[in-house]
NUVO-481849 format. One record per residue (C-alpha): x, y, z. Coordinates in steps of 0.1 Angstrom, whole numbers, padded with zeros to 4 digits, always signed. Layout:
<recs>
XYZ;...
</recs>
This chain:
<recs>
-0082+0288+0132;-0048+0291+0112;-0038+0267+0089;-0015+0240+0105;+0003+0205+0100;+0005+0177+0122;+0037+0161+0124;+0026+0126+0136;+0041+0090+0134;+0033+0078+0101;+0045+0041+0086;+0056+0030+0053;+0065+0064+0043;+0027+0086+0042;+0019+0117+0045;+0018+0130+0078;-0018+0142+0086;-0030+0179+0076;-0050+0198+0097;-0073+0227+0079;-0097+0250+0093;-0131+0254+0078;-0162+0270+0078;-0191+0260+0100;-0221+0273+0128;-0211+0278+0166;-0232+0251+0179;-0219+0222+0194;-0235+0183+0192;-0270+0181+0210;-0263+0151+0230;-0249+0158+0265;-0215+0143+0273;-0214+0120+0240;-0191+0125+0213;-0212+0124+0184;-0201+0104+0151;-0216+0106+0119;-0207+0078+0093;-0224+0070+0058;-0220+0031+0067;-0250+0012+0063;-0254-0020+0094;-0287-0036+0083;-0298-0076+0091;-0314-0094+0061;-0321-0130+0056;-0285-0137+0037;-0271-0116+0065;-0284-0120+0095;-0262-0115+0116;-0236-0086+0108;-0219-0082+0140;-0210-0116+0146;-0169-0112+0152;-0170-0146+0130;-0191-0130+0104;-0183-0094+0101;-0156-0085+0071;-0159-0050+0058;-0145-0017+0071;-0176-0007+0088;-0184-0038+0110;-0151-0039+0120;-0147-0009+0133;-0177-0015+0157;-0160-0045+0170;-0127-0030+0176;-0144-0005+0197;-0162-0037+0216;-0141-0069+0213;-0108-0072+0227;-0081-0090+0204;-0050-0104+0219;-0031-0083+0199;-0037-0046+0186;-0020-0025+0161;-0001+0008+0179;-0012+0043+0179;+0009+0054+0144;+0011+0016+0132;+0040-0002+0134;+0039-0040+0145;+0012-0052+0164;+0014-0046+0201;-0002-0072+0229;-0035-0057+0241;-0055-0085+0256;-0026-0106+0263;+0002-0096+0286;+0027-0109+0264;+0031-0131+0230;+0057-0141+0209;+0070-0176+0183;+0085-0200+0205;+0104-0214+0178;+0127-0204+0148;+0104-0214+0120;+0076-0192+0127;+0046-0221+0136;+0046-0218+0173;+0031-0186+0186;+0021-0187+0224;+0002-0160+0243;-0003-0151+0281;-0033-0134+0289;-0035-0104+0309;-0042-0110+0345;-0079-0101+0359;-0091-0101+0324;-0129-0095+0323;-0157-0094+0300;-0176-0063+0304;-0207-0074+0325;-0176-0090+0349;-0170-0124+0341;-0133-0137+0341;-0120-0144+0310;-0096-0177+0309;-0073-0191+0280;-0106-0213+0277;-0125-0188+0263;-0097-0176+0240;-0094-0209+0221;-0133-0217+0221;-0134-0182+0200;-0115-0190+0175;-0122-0227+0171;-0161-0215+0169;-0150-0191+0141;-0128-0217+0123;-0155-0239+0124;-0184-0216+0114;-0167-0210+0085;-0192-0178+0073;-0196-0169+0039;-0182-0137+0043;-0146-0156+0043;-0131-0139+0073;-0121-0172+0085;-0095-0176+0060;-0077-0147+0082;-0073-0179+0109;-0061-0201+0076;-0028-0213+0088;-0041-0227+0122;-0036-0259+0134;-0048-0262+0164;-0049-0241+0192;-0036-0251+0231;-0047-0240+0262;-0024-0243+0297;-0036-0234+0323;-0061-0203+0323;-0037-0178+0312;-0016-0198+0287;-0030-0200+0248;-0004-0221+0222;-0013-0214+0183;-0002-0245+0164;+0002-0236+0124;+0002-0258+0099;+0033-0237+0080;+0052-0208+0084;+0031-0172+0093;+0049-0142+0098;+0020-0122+0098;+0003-0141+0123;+0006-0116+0147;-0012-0094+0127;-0044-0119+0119;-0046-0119+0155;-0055-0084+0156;-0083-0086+0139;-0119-0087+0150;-0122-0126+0135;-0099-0133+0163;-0117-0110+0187;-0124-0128+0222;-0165-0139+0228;-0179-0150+0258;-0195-0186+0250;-0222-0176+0271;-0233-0153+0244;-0225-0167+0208;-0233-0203+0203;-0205-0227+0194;-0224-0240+0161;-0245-0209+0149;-0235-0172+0143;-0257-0141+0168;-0282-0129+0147;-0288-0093+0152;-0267-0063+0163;-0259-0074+0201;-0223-0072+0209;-0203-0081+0239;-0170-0081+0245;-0142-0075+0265;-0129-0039+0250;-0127-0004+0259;-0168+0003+0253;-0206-0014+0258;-0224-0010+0228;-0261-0004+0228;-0279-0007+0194;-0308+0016+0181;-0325-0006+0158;-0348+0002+0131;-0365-0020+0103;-0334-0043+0109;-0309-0018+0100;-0287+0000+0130;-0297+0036+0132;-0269+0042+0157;-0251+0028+0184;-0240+0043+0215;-0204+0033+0230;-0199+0033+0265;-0173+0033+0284;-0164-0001+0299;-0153-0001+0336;-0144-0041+0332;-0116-0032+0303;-0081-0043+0308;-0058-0032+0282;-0033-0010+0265;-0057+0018+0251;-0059+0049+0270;-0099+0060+0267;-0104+0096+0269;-0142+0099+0267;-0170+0084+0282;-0193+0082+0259;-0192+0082+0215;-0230+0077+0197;-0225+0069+0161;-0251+0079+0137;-0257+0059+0103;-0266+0086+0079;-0280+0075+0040;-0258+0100+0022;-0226+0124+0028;-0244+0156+0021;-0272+0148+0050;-0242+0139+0074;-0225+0170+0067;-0255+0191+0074;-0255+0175+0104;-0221+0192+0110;-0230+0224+0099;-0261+0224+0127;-0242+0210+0153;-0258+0172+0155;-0226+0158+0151;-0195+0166+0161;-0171+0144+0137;-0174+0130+0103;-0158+0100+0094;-0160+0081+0061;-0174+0084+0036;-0171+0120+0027;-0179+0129-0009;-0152+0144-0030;-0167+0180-0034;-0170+0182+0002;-0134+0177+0010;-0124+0203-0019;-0146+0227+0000;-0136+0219+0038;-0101+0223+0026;-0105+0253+0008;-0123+0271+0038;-0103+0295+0062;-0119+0309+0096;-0148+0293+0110;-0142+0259+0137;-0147+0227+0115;-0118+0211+0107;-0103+0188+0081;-0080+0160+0086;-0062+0143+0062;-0048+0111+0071;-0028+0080+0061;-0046+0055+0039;-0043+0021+0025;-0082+0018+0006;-0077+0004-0030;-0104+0003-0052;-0105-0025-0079;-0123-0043-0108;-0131-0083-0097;-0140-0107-0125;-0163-0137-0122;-0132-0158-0144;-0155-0185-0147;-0184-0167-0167;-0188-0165-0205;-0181-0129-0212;-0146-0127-0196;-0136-0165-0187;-0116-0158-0218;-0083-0141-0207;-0080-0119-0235;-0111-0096-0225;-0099-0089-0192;-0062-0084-0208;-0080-0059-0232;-0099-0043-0206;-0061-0039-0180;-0047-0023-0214;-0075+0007-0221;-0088+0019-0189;-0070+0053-0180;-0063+0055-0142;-0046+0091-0143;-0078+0105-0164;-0104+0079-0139;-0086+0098-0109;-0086+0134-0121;-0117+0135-0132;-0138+0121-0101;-0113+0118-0072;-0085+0151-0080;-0056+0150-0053;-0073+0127-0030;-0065+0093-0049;-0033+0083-0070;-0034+0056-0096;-0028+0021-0085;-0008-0004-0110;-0008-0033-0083;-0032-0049-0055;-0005-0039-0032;-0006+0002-0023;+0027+0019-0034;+0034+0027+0002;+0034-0009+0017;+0068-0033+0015;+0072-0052-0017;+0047-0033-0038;+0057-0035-0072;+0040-0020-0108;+0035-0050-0121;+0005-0034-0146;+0021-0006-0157;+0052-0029-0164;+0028-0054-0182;+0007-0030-0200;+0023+0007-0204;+0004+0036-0212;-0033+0030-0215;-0038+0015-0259;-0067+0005-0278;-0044-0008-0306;-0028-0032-0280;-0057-0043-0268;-0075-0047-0304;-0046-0076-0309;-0052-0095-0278;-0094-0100-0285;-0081-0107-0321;-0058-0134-0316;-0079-0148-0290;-0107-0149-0314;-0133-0126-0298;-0157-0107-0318;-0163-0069-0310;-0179-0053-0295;-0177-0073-0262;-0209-0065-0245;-0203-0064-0206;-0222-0050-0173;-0199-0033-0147;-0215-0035-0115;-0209-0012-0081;-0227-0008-0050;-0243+0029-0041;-0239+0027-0007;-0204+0015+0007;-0175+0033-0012;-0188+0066-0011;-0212+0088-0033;-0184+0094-0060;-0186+0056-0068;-0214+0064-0094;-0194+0088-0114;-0163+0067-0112;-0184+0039-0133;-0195+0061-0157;-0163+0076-0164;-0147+0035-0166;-0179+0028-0191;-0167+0057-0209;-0130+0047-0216;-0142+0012-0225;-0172+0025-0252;-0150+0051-0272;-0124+0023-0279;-0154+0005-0298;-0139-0028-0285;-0169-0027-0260;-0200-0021-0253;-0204-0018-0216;-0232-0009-0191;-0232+0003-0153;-0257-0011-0132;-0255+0001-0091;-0271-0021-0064;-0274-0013-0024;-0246-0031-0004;-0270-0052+0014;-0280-0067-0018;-0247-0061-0038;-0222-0079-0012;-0245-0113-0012;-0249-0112-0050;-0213-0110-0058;-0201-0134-0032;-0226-0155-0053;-0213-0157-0088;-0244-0132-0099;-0220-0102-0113;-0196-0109-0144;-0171-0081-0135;-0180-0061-0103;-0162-0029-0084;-0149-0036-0049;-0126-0016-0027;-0104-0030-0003;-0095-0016+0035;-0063-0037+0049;-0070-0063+0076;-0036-0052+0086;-0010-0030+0066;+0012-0058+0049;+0013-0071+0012;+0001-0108+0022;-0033-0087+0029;-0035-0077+0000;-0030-0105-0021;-0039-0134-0003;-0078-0126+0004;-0083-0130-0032;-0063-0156-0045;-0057-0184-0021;-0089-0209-0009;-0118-0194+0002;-0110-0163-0006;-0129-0130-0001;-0147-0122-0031;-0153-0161-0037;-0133-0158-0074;-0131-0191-0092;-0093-0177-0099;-0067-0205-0087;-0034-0203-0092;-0009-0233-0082;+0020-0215-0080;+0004-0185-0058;-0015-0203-0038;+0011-0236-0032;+0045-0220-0036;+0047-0179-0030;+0021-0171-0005;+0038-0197+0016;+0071-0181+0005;+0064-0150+0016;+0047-0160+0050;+0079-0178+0062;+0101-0143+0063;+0099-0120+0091;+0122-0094+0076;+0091-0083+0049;+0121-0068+0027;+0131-0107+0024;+0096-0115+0015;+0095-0087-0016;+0106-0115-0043;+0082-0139-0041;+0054-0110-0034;+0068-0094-0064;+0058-0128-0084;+0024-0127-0071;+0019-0092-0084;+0030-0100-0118;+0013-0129-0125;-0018-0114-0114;-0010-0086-0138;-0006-0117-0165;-0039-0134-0160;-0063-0101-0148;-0083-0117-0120;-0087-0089-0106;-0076-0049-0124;-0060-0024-0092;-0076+0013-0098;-0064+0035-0077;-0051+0042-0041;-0070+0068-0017;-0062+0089+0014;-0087+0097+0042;-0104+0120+0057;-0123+0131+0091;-0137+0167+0098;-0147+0177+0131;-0158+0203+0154;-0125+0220+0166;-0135+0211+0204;-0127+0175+0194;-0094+0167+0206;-0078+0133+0195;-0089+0132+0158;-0051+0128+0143;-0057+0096+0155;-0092+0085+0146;-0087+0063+0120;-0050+0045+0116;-0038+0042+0085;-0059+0005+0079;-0091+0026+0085;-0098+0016+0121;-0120+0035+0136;-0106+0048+0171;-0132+0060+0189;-0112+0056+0226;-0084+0088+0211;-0112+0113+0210;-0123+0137+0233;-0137+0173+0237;-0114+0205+0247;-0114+0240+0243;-0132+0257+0214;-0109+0276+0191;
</recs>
């Protein structure tokens, strides 16, 4: 197949997708009618996480994007991105000038999938149950600026916020807000396990395995109601441990498409590849990856470590060397490409200097070399995560201002542990609840935020965020957003890396797969489907 580009929608000003022919056997996936997705994300139930499917519960990437495939969400984000569009609702809208009434009307002959109706009822006992569980993952804060929540009649649902929300519309997109059937979660406990049911466009039936999902089938729900065209029948996912064994599975023919998370070296090589019918898709992104601090622990509750630390590490060099073209440096939280981004780093900090940051541990008395462990997980952020540590231990150790270690842990055990206060400075990435700054400031500065930082911030949390939440027009919003961004740069609670773009690479009788994944990283299973063999 030729080389060719996909001129697609594409938001806040990304690269249209790619399209690239690559090398690859003539076999297709070995499981009748299904669509067959391999993905490197890990779903496993443990004692501190028992229940990872829970829409009140679940708040990574991976999670999520088995819930938007299950649960149904008043409102969805469009095929191409763009505002949020109603998908379980008929209609929705404020009701009033200041942005703090928003009132919904369901669609009619809404179901749940095994056929039961669902009412405005359900609706509100959703996210009161979720509000209320109040999960240590922190995906509740998402629901923050509720009120209350109304019910008229059954089709009628009346958000009551305590201030000014903007992006309300957005939140409600999100699986947190994803409608449950109260016959099936508890009011006052989350649903241990990996049983799902919802209202969206598929069933999901789990293959279980020493309480970690092995894969999960998606059916094809002849209950849903809503705005997504589904043009398959059937998607299995598979859970592989590693990116080279998935794309094996792509080269036999086990798999038909490979989602995240691909290692870098295979991307170089699909795109380099001519002939052959695997393809390569590169897409929009909005993953950052970042540095979080523990602000309240010995070795960097000082400001001037993590100052020192913002003013040495290299992002140009930590890019080149592990990620090449497929990630650009980052000098904010916010991605260059989203509304009010500003380079609040580089603008505090300039070119990368140990001198400079030799002054700020001196006048802040701090004897050198400060000794420091930089932790990662092994299994979330892709197999380059490794060599991406070792190359930020590097830049740290030759300034001789530190002396730094790298220590990788599983995600099952590295998620709990940092939520926890156990890791001093820790690496986290960061997929978009929805593409607007607020997302990617707010989860982790305001209250009970995501990474459960002792970092607090009056002026942030009291003054801007709220700022920035009362303006529709996000252009209005981009000076108190800016402020954000540069006192974060200031006092280091967190250091931005870099930004990344994504990829999927699939059999070329998969139609659909410019729209897999939208630019947040959702997962749309519901746009694939299988054509014609080039």
């Amino acid at each position: 197949m030729n080389r060719k580009t996909l001129v697609l929608p594409a938001v806040i000003g990304l690269l249209a997708p790619v399209l690239a022919a690559c090398g690859g056997s003539d076999s297709g996936s070995d499981s009748g009618d299904a669509i067959v997705v391999g993905t490197t994300d890990r779903f496993t139930a443990t004692k501190k996480a028992p229940a990872p499917l829970d829409p009140a519960f679940a708040y990574d990437v991976g999670t999520w994007n088995i819930l938007r495939q299950t649960v149904q969400t008043l409102m969805i984000m469009p095929k191409g991105d763009g505002t949020p569009v109603p998908e379980a609702a008929e209609k929705c809208g404020f009701t009033d000038s200041g942005n703090e009434r928003y009132a919904c009307t369901l669609r009619d002959g809404l179901k749940f999938a095994g056929g039961k109706d669902i009412t405005a009822k359900d609706v509100k006992y959703s996210i009161d149950r979720a509000m209320a569980l109040k999960a240590d993952s922190g995906v509740f804060a998402l629901l923050s600026t509720i009120d209350t929540v109304e019910t008229q009649g059954d089709r009628e649902v009346i958000f009551h916020l305590k201030t000014a929300d903007a992006t309300f519309p957005f939140k409600l997109s999100t699986p947190v807000a994803g409608i449950v059937n109260p016959d099936d979660y508890a009011k006052d406990k989350l649903r241990d396990g990996f049983d799902v049911d919802g209202s969206g466009p598929y069933t999901l039936q789990a293959d279980v395995k020493n309480d970690a999902l092995d894969s999960v089938v998606f059916t094809k729900n002849p209950n849903y109601k809503g705005t997504l065209k589904v043009n398959n029948d059937k998607v299995e996912m598979r859970s592989f441990e590693d990116a080279d064994t998935m794309g094996t599975a792509l080269d036999k023919g086990d798999i038909d498409v490979m989602t995240r998370t691909m290692s870098p070296e295979q991307i170089d090589k699909l795109a380099g590849a001519s002939g052959g019918n695997v393809d390569l898709v590169e897409l929009p992104g909005l993953e950052i990856r970042y540095l979080g601090f523990n602000t309240a622990a010995p070795t960097v509750k000082t400001k001037a470590v993590r100052e020192a630390m913002a003013q040495v590490i290299n992002r140009s060099e930590l890019v080149s060397k592990v990620y090449g073209s497929q990630a650009e440096p980052l000098y904010s939280m916010v991605p260059a490409s989203i509304t009010g981004h500003s380079n609040s780093f580089f603008n505090t900090y300039g070119d990368p200097s140990t001198a400079k940051a030799k002054s700020a541990l001196t006048r802040a008395n701090i004897s050198t070399p400060v000794k420091l462990t930089l932790h990662y997980t092994t299994d979330h952020y892709g197999p380059a995560t490794k060599q991406e540590f070792e190359v930020l231990q590097k830049q740290l150790n030759d300034t001789g201002l530190f002396d730094v270690s790298v220590k990788g842990e599983p995600w099952d055990t590295f998620r709990p542990a940092e939520q926890e206060g156990a890791y001093d400075v820790y690496g986290m990435g960061w997929f978009p609840d929805f593409p607007d700054a607020d997302n990617y400031l707010a989860p982790f500065l305001d209250k009970d935020n995501t990474i459960g930082s002792p970092y607090a911030n009056s002026q942030i949390r009291n003054t801007l965020i709220p700022e920035s939440r009362r303006e529709s027009d996000r252009l209005a919003a981009a000076a108190s957003l800016t402020d954000i961004q540069d006192i974060v740069a200031q006092d280091v609670p967190v250091l931005p890396l870099w930004q990344g773009k994504q990829y999927v690479a699939a059999r070329d009788d998969i139609t659909g797969t410019a729209y897999a994944l939208n630019s947040s990283s959702t997962l749309q299973l519901w746009e694939l489907g299988r054509g014609v063999r080039g």
